[in-house]
matplotlib code that plots the C-alpha trace (Angstrom):
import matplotlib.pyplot as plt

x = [56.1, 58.7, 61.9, 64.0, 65.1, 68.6, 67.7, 66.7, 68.2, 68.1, 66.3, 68.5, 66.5, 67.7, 71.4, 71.0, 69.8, 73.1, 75.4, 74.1, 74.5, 77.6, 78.5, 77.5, 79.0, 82.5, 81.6, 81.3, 84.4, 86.4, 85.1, 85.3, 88.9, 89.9, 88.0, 89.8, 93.0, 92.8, 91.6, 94.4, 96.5, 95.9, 95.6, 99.3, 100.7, 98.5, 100.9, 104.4, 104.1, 103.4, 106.5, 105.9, 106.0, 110.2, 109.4, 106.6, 108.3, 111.2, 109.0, 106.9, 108.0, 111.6, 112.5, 115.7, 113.3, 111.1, 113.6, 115.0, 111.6, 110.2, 111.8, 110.4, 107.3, 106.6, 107.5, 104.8, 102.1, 102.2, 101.4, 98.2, 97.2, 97.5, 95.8, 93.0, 92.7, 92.9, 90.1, 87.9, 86.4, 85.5, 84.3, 81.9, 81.1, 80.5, 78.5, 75.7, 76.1, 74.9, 72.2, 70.9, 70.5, 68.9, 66.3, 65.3, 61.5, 62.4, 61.7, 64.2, 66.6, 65.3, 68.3, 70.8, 69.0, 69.0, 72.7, 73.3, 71.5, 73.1, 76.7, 75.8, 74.8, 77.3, 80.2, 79.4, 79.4, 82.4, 85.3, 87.6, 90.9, 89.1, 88.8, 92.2, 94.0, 91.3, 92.8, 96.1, 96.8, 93.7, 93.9, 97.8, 97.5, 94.6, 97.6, 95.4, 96.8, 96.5, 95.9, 98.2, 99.8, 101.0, 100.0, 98.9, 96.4, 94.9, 94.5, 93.2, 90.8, 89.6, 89.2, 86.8, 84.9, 84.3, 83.4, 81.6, 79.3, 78.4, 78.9, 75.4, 73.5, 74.0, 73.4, 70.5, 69.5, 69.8, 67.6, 64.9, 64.8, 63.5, 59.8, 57.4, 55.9, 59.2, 58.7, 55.3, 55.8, 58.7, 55.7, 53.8, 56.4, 56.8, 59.9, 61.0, 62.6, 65.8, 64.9, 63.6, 66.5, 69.4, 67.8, 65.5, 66.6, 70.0, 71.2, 69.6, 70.1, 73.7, 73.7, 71.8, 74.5, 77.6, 78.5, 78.1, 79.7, 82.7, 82.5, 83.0, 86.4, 87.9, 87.6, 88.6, 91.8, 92.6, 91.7, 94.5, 96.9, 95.2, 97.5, 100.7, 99.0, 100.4, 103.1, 102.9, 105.3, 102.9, 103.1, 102.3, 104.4, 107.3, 106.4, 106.6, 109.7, 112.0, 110.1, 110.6, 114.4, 115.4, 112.4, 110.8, 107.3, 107.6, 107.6, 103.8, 103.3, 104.5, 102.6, 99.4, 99.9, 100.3, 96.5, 95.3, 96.7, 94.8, 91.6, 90.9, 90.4, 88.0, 86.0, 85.9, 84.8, 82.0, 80.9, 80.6, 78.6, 76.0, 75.4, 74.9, 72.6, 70.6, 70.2, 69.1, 66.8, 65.2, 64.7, 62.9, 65.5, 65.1]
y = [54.8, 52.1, 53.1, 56.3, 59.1, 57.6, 54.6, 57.2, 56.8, 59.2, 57.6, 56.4, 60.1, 62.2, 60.3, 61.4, 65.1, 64.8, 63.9, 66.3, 69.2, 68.5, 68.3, 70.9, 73.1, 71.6, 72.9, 76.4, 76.0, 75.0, 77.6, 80.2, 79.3, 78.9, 82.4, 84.4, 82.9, 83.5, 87.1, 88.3, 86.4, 88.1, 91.5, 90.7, 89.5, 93.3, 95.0, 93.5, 93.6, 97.1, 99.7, 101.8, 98.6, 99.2, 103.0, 101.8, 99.3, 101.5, 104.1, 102.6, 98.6, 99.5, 96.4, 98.4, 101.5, 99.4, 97.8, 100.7, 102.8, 99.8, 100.6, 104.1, 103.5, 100.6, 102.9, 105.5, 102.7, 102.2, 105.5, 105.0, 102.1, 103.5, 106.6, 104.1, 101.8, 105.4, 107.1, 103.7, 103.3, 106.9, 107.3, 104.6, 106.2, 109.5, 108.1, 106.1, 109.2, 111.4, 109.0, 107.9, 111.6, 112.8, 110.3, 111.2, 112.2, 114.1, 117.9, 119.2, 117.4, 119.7, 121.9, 118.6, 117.4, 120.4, 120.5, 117.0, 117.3, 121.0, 118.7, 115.9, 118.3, 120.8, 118.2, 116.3, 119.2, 120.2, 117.7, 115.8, 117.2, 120.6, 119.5, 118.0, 121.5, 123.6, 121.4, 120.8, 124.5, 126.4, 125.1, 125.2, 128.9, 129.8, 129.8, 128.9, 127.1, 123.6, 123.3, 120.2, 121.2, 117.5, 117.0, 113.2, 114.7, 117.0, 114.9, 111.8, 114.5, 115.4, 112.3, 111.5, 114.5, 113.9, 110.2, 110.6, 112.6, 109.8, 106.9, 109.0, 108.8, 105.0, 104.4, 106.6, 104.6, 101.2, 102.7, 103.5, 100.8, 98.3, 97.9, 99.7, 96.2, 96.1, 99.8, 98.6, 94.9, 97.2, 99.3, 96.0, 95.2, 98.4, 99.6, 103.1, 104.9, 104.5, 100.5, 100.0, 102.1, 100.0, 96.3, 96.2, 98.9, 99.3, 95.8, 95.0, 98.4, 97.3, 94.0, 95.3, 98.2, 96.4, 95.7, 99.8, 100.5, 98.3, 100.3, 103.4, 102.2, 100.8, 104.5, 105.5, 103.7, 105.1, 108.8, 108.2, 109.1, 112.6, 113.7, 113.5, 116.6, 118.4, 117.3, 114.4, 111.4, 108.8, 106.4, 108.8, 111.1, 108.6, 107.3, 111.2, 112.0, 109.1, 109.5, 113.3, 112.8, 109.5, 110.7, 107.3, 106.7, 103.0, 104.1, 105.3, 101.7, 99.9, 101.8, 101.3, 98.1, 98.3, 100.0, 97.2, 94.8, 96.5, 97.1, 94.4, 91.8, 94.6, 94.7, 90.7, 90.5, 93.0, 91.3, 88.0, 90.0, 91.1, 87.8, 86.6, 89.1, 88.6, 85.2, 85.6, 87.7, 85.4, 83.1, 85.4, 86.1, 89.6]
z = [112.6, 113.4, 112.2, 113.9, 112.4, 112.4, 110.4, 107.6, 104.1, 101.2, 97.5, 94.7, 92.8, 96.1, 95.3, 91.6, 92.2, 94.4, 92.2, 89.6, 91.9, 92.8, 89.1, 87.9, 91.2, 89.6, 86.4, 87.5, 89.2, 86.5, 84.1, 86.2, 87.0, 83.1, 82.7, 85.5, 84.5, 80.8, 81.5, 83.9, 81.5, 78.6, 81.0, 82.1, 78.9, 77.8, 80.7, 80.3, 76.8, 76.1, 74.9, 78.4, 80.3, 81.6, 82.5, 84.8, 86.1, 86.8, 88.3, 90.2, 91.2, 91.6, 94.3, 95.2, 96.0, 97.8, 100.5, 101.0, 101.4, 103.8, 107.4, 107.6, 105.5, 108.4, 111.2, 109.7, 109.1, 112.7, 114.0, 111.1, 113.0, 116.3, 115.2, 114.0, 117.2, 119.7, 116.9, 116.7, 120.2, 120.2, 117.5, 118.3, 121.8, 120.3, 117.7, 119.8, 122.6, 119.6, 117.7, 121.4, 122.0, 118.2, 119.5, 123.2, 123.8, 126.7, 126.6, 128.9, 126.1, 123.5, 123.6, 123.4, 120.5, 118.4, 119.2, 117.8, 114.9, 114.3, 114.7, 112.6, 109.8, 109.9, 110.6, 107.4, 105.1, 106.2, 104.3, 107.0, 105.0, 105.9, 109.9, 110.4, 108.8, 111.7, 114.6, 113.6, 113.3, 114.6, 117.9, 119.1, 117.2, 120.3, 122.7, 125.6, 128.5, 128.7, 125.3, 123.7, 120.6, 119.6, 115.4, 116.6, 119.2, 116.6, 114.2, 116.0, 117.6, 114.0, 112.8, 115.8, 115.3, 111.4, 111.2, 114.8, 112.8, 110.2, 112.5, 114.5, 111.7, 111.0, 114.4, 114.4, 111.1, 113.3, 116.0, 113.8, 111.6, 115.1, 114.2, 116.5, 118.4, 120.0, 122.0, 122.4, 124.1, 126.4, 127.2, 127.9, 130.5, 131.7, 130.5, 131.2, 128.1, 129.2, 129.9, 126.2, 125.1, 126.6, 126.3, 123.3, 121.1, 121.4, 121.1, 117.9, 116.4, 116.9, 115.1, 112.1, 111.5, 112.2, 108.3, 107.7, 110.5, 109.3, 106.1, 107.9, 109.7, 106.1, 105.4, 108.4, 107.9, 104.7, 105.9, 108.7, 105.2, 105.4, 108.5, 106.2, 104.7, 108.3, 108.6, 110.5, 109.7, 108.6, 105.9, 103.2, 104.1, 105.2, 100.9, 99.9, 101.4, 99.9, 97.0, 96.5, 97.5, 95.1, 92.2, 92.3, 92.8, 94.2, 98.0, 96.9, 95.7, 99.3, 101.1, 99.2, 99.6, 103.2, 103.6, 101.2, 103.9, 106.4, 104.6, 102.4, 105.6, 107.0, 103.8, 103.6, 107.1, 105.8, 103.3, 106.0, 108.5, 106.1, 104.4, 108.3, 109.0, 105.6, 106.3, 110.3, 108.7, 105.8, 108.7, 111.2, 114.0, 114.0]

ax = plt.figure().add_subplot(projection="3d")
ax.plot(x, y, z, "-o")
ax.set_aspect("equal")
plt.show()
């Protein structure tokens, strides 16, 4: 060979396959442009257009409503998101702590793992609604000293409990799905348990269930809303109250839209992980 890599040219037929690709790519984005924007369009023209269209726009996308409703609907967002960020870590703590102990081999664990699966089963069939009314009000009404008897306590601590109990099993799912040569090339190198556990297992357990795990926390910021149901001054609750008071429904409409903010990057950033782990996977990285 005399010529370099560098000194490589693509055909005149490479050029054309080229050109024809890109297109055709412009094609599909013009149609499907045209398409979305004809079919909102005529979904719009559908909406404004019908004879109930000024008593839902009066009821529910009242601007007046809206700036007025926004301060305190803000001010309760922000205890949902630091009820998220206080609830998140835990819950991901708990979570391994449980799966990691559902899958020790040890006998004198015997007791710890029928414990875990007993919590992971009967946590899940109970609904988080459910859990957040017990510890809200069962545990202040115990009267035992020592015990806090803040709402936000309560109901962070019920939300970790529930979602801890899912967040096991999709860890546990993680740790199980790492094929069987990898324990047994540990083995090879004389890994304890624990070794395997922590550096072979674990770590790629942990990559495969990152886009679930995401899914998990969009819900978990949307079942933060749950705690208006106690009283506590959330969003929801901030939405129902000026809403209740003024009998307009567009405080329920800003504050949707203020979970939307919050989810919808969460759900995109999903949809990136997986499509990053499908394609380190097509090529063998795992």
């Amino acid at each position: 060979m005399t010529g370099s890599a560098t000194d490589w040219q693509p055909s005149e037929r490479e050029l054309a396959r080229r050109r024809t690709r890109s297109r055709q790519h412009r094609h599909r984005v013009v149609v499907a442009t045209v398409a979305t924007v004809v079919v909102l369009g005529v979904l719009g023209a559908a909406l404004v257009l019908s004879p109930g269209w000024p008593r839902v726009r009066a009821t529910f996308l009242d601007l007046h409503h809206a700036k007025e409703s926004l301060p305190t609907i803000l001010d309760g967002f922000w205890l949902n998101v630091r009820m998220f960020l206080i609830a998140e870590p835990l819950i991901l703590i708990a979570g391994l702590a449980l799966a990691l102990t559902r899958q020790a081999r040890s006998a004198w664990l015997a007791p710890l793992r029928g414990l875990a699966v007993l919590y992971t089963d009967v946590v899940r069939g109970i609904p988080t609604l459910l859990l957040v009314f017990l510890f809200v009000f069962g545990m202040p009404a115990l009267g035992l000293q020592g015990i806090p008897s803040s709402i936000f306590f309560w109901a962070t601590v019920a939300l970790v409990v529930s979602y801890s109990a899912y967040v096991a099993e999709v860890f546990r799912s993680g740790i199980e799905s790492v094929h069987p040569s990898q324990l047994a090339s540990a083995e090879a190198l004389a890994l304890s348990r624990g070794q395997t556990m922590r550096h072979v297992v674990v770590p790629q357990a942990v990559r495969r269930v990152v886009p679930p795990l995401l899914n998990d926390f969009v819900s978990l910021q949307k079942d933060t809303a749950l705690v208006a149901s106690v009283g506590l001054f959330d969003a929801l609750f901030a939405a129902a109250d000026y809403g209740n008071f003024n009998f307009n429904f567009t405080p329920y409409v800003v504050a949707a839209l203020f979970f939307i903010a919050m989810t919808v990057p969460l759900a995109r950033l999903c949809d990136v992980l997986a499509r990053r782990l499908a394609r380190r996977e097509r090529a063998g990285a795992l």
